[in-house]
FIVEXSE-297319 format. One record per residue (C-alpha): x, y, z; residue number from 1. Coordinates in nm, 2 decimals, decimal comma, padded with zeros to 4 digits. Each point is the difference from the previous one (the first is absolute). Layout:
// residues N
<x X	y Y	z Z	num NUM>
...
This chain:
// residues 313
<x 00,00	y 00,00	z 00,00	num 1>
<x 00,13	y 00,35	z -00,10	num 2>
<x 00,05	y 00,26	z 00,23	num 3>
<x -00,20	y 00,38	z -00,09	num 4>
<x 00,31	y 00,23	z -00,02	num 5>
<x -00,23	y 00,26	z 00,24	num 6>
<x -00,01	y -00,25	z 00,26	num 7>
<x 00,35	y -00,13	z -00,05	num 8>
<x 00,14	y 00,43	z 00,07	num 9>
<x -00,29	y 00,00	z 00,29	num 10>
<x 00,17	y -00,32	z 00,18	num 11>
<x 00,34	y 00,13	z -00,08	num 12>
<x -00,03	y 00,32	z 00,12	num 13>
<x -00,19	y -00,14	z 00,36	num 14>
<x 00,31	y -00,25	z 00,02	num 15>
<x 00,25	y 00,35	z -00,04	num 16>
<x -00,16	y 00,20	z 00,25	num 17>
<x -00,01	y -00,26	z 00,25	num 18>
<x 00,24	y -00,24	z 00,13	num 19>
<x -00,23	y -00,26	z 00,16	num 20>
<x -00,30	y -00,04	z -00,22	num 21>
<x -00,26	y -00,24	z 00,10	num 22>
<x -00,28	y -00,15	z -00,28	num 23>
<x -00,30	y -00,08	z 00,19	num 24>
<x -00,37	y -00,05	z 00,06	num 25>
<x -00,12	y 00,29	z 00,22	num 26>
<x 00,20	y 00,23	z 00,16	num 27>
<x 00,28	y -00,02	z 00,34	num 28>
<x -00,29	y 00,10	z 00,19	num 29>
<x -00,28	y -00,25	z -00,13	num 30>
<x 00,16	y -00,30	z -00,19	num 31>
<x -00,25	y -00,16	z -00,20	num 32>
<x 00,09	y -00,38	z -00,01	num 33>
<x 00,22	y -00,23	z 00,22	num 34>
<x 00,31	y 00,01	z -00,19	num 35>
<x 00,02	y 00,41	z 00,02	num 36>
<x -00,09	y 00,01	z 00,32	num 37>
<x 00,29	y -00,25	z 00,08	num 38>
<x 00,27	y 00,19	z -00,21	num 39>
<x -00,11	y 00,35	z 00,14	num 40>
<x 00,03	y -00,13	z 00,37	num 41>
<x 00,38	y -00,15	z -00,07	num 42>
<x 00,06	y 00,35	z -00,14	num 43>
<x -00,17	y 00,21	z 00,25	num 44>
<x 00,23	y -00,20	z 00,31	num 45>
<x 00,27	y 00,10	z -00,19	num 46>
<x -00,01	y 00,33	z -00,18	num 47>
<x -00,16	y 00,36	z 00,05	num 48>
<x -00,08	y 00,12	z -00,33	num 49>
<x -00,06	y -00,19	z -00,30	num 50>
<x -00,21	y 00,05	z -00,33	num 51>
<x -00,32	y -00,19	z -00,08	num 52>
<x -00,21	y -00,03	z -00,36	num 53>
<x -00,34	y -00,15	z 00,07	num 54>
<x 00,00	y -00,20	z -00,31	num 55>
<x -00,41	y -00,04	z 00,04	num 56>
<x -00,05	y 00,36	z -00,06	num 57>
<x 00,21	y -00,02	z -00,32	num 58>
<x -00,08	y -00,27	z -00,23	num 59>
<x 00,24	y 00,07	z -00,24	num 60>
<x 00,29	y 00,00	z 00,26	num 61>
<x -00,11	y -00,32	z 00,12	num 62>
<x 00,02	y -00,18	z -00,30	num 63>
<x 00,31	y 00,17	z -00,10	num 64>
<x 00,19	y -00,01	z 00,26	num 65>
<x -00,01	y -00,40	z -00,02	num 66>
<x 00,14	y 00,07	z -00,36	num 67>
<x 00,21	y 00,19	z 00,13	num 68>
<x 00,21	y -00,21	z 00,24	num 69>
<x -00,10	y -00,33	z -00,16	num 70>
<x -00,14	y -00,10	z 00,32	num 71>
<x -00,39	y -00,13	z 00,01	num 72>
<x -00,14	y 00,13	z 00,30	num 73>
<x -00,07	y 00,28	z 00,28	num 74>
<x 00,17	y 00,08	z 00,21	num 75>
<x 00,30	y 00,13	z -00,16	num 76>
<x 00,35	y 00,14	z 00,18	num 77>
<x 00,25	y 00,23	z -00,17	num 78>
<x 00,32	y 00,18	z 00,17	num 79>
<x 00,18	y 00,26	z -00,16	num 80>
<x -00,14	y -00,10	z -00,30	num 81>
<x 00,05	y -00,40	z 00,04	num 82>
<x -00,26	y -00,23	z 00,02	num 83>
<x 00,00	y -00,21	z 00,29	num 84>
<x -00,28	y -00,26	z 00,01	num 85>
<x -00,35	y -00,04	z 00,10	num 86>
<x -00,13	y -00,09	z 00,33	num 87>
<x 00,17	y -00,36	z 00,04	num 88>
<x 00,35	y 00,10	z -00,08	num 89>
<x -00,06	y 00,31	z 00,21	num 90>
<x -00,08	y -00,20	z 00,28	num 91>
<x 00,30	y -00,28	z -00,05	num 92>
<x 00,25	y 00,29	z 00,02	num 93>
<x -00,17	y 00,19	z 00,32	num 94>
<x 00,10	y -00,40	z 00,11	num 95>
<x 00,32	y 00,00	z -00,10	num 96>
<x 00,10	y 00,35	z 00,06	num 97>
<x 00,08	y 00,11	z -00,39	num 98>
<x -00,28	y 00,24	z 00,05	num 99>
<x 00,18	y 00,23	z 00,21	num 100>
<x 00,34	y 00,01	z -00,24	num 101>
<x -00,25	y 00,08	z -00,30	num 102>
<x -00,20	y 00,28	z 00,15	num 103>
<x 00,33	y 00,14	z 00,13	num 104>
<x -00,03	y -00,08	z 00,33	num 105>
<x 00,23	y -00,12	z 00,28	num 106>
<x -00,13	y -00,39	z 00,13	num 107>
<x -00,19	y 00,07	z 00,33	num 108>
<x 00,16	y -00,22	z 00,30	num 109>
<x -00,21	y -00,30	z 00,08	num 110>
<x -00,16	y 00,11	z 00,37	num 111>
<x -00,25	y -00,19	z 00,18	num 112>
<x -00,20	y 00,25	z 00,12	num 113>
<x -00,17	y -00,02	z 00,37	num 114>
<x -00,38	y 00,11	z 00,01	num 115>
<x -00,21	y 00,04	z 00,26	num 116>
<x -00,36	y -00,07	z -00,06	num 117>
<x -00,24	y 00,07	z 00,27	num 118>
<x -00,28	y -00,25	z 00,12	num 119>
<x -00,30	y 00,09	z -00,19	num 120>
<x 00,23	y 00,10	z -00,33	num 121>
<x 00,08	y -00,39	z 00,02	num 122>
<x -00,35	y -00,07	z 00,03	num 123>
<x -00,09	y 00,19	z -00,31	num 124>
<x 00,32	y -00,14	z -00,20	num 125>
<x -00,11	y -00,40	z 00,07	num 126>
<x -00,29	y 00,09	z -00,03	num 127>
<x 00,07	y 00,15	z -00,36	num 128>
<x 00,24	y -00,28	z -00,09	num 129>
<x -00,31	y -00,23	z 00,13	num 130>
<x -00,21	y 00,13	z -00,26	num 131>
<x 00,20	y 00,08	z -00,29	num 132>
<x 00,31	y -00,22	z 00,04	num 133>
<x 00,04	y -00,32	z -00,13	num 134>
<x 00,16	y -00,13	z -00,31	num 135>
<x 00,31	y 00,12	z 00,08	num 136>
<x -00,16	y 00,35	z 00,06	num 137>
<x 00,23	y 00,17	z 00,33	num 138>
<x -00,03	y 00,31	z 00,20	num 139>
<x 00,28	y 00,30	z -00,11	num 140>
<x 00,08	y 00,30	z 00,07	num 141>
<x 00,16	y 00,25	z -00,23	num 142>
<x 00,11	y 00,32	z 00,04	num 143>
<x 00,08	y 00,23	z -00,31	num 144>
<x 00,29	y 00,22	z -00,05	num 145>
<x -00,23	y 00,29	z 00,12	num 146>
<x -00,03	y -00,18	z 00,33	num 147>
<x -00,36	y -00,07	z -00,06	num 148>
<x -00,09	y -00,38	z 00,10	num 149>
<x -00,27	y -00,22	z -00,09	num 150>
<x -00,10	y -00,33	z 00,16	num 151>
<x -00,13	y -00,31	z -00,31	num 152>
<x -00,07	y -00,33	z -00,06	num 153>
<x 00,22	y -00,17	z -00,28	num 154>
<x 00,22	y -00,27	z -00,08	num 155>
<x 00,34	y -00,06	z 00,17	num 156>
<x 00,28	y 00,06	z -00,28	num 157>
<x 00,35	y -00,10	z 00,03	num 158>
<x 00,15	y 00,33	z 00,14	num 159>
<x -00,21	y 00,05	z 00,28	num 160>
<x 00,10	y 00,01	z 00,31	num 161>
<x -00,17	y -00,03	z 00,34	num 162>
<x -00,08	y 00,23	z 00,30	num 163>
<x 00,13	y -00,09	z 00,33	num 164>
<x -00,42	y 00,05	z 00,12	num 165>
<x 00,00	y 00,06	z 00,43	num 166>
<x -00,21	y 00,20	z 00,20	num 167>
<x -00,32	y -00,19	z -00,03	num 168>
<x -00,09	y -00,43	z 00,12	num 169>
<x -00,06	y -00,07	z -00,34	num 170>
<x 00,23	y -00,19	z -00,26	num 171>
<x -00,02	y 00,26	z -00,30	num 172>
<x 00,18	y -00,02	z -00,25	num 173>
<x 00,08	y 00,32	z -00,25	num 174>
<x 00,18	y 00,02	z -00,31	num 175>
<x 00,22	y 00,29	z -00,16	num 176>
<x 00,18	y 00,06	z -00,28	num 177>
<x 00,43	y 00,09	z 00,03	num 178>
<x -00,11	y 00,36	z -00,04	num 179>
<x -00,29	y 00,01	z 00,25	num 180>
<x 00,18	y -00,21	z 00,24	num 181>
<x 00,30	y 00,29	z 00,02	num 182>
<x -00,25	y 00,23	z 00,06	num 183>
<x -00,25	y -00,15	z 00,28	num 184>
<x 00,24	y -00,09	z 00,28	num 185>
<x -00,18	y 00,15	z 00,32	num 186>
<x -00,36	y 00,03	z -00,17	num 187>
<x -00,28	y -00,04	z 00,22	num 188>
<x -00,37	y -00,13	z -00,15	num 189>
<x -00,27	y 00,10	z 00,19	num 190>
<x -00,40	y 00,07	z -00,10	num 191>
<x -00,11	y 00,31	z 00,05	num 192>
<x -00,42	y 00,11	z -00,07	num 193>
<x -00,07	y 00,21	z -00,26	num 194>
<x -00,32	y 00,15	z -00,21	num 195>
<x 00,01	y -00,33	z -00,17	num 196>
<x 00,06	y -00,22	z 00,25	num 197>
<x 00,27	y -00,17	z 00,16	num 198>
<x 00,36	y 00,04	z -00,21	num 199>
<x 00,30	y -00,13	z 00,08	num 200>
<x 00,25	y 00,23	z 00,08	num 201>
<x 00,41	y 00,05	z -00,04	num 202>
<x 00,21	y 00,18	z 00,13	num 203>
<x 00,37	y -00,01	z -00,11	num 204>
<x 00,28	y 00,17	z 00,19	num 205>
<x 00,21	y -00,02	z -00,34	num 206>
<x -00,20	y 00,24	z -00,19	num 207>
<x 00,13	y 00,36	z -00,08	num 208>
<x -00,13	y 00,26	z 00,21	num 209>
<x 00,04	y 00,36	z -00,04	num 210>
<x 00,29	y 00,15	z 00,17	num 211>
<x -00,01	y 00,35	z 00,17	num 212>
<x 00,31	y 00,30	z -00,17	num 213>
<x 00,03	y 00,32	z 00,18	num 214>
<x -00,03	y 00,30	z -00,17	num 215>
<x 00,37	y 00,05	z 00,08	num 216>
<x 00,11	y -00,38	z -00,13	num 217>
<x -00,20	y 00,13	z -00,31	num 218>
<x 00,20	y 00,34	z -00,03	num 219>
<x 00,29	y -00,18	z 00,01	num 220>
<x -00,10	y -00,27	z -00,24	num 221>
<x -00,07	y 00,28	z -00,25	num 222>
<x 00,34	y 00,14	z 00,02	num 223>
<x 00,16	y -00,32	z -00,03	num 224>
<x -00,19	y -00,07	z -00,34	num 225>
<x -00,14	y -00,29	z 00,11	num 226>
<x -00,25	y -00,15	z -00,30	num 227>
<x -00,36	y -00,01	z 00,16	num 228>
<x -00,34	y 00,10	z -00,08	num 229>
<x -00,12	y 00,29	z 00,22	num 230>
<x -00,38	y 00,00	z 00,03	num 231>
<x -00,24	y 00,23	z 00,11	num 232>
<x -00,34	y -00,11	z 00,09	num 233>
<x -00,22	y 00,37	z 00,07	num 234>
<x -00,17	y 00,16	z -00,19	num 235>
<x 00,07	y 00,25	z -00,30	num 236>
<x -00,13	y 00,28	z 00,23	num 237>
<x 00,21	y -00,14	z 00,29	num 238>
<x 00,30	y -00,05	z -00,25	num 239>
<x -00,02	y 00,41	z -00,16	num 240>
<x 00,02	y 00,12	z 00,37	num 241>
<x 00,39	y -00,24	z 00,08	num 242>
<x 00,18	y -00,23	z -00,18	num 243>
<x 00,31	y -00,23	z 00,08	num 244>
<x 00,28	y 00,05	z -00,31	num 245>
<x -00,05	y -00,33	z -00,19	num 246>
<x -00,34	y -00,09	z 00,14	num 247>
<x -00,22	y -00,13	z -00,26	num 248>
<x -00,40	y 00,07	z 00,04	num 249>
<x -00,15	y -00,38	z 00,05	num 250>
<x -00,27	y 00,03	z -00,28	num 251>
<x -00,16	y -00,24	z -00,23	num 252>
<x 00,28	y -00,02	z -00,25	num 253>
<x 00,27	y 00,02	z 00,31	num 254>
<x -00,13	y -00,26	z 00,14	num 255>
<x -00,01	y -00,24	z -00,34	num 256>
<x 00,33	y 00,11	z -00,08	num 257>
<x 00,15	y -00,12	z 00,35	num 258>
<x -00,22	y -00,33	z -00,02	num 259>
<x 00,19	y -00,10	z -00,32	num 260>
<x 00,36	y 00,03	z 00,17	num 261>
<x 00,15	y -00,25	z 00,19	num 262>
<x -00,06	y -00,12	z 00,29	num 263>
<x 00,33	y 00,06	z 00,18	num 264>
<x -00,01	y 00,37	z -00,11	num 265>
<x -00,01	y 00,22	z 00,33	num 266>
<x -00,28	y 00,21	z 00,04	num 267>
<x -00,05	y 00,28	z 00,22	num 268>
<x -00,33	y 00,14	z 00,06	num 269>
<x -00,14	y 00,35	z 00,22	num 270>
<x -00,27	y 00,15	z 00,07	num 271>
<x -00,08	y 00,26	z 00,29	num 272>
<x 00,06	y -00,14	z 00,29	num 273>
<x 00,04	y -00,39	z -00,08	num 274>
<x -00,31	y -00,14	z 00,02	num 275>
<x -00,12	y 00,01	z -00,34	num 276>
<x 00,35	y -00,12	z -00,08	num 277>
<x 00,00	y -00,30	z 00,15	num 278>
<x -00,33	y -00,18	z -00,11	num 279>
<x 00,15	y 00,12	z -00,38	num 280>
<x 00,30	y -00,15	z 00,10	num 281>
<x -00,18	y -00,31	z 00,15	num 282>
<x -00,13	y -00,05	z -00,35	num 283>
<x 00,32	y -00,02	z -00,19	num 284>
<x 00,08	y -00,25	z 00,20	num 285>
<x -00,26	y -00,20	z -00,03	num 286>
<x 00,08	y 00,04	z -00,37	num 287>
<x 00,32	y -00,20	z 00,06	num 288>
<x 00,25	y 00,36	z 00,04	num 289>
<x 00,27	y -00,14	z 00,24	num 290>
<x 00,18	y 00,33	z 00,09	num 291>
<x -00,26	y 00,26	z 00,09	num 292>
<x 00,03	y 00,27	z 00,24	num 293>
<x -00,25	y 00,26	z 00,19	num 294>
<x 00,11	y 00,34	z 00,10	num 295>
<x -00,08	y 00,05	z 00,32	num 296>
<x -00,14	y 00,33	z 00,11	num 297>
<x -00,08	y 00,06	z -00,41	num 298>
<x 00,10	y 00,34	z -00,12	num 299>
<x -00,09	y 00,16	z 00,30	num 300>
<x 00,30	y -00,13	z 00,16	num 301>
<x 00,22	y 00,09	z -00,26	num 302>
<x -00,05	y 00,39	z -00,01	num 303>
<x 00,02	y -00,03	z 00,40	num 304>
<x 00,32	y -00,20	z -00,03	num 305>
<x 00,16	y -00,01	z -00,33	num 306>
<x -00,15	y 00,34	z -00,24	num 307>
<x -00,16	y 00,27	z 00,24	num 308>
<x -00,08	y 00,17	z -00,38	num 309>
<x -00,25	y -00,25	z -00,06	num 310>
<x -00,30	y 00,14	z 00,13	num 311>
<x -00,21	y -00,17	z 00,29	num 312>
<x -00,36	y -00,03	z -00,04	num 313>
């Protein structure tokens, strides 16, 4: 089957702009078969940023994107250019560790992480595995580049390693990936109530959190030339009355541009005083930002300590 020169440039030009490049059903956030789902979860443990094409909302790429690579089904895995495999080979080299070397990434250290999981979390878990085990199916816990985990039911593959499960009478097992497993030492599984219902919740001492600068450590980070993203979260009216030198207003456009960078860049963000600051902040975390600062005391403390010409208000 020939491949339409349009689509051929359209394919080409994705694989140019982005390094990892990932051929799918759905998108990262809502996989639309098994196979996606299982490709995008190996990549989400082990990456921040990567590119998706949801091959269901363009025919044309679907088909030629099999042309393309000579490869007969979705998903499909390129780097740098290269294409990798579908979802079995992706999986066989998660197992074997080639993964990490392809996607440029130092191998993790194999950890066998110690998690606590409270009395009625275990309840819920065998109670899940109870229902929806079987066949091989096993509990697991995975926990994404961005910090974020999520609790299934799948099949045991050869690369997974299990938790070290105390805290609870119950004999629980959990399953992680390498990744995960690096990641969740210390995590405590709990259910919490919520709108919904009853959820379980995790918390991981791991996961970035943001860090507090001084207006003074920032002063002197600016003179130094250190590369950061200065971010101020007013408003434009708050903004025309005092400014930091360098601070950039966190609009709509700001805030895309700053999502697409990544995710070890070091971001500082201000506002008056600090509080608005810090729930901004809290979000870029949450976004998978690893190095993310709030000023305390916000621009107020910096005309009191640092520029008495910025005006007060």
């Amino acid at each position: 089957m020939s491949l339409d020169e349009s689509v051929r440039q359209e394919i080409t030009n994705t694989l140019e702009s982005n390094e990892v490049v990932l051929f799918m059903k759905g998108n990262r956030r809502s996989p639309q078969c098994g196979f996606s789902a299982t490709v995008v979860g190996i990549l989400d443990s082990m990456l921040g940023d990567y590119h998706t094409v949801d091959v269901l909302s363009e025919p044309e790429v679907r088909d030629g994107i099999k042309t393309f690579s000579s490869w007969p089904t979705i998903p499909q895995l390129y780097v740098k250019g290269e294409f990798v495999g579908g979802c079995d080979i992706i999986q066989e080299m998660m197992g074997s560790g080639e993964l990490y070397e392809t996607l440029g990434l130092e191998p993790v250290e194999v950890v066998q992480p110690n998690i606590i999981v409270t009395e009625s979390a275990a309840g819920a878990l065998t109670q899940a595995a109870a229902e929806h085990g079987g066949g091989g199916r096993e509990l697991h816990l995975s926990v994404d580049a961005a910090f974020q985990s999520n609790l299934s039911i799948a099949p045991r593959t050869p690369a997974d390693i299990e938790a070290i499960v105390s805290g609870n009478n119950a004999e629980l097992t959990l399953l992680l990936d390498p990744m995960s497993a690096s990641r969740a030492d210390g995590i405590t599984i709990d259910v919490a109530d919520t709108p919904n219902g009853q959820a379980f919740q995790v918390d991981n001492p791991n996961a970035p959190r943001v860090q507090q600068m001084s207006v003074g450590d920032l002063k002197a980070a600016i003179d130094a030339g250190n590369p950061m993203e200065i971010l101020d979260v007013r408003t434009p009216e708050e903004r025309a009355i005092a400014a930091i030198p360098g601070a950039a207003l966190l609009n709509e456009g700001e805030a895309a541009r700053i999502e697409a960078m990544p995710r070890d860049t070091k971001l500082v963000l201000h506002c008056h005083h600090g509080g608005r600051s810090q729930q901004a902040a809290e979000q870029f975390v949450s976004l998978g930002f690893t190095q993310v600062f709030n000023v305390v005391g916000g621009i107020d403390a910096w005309s009191q300590e640092i520029d008495p010409d910025v005006p007060r208000y």
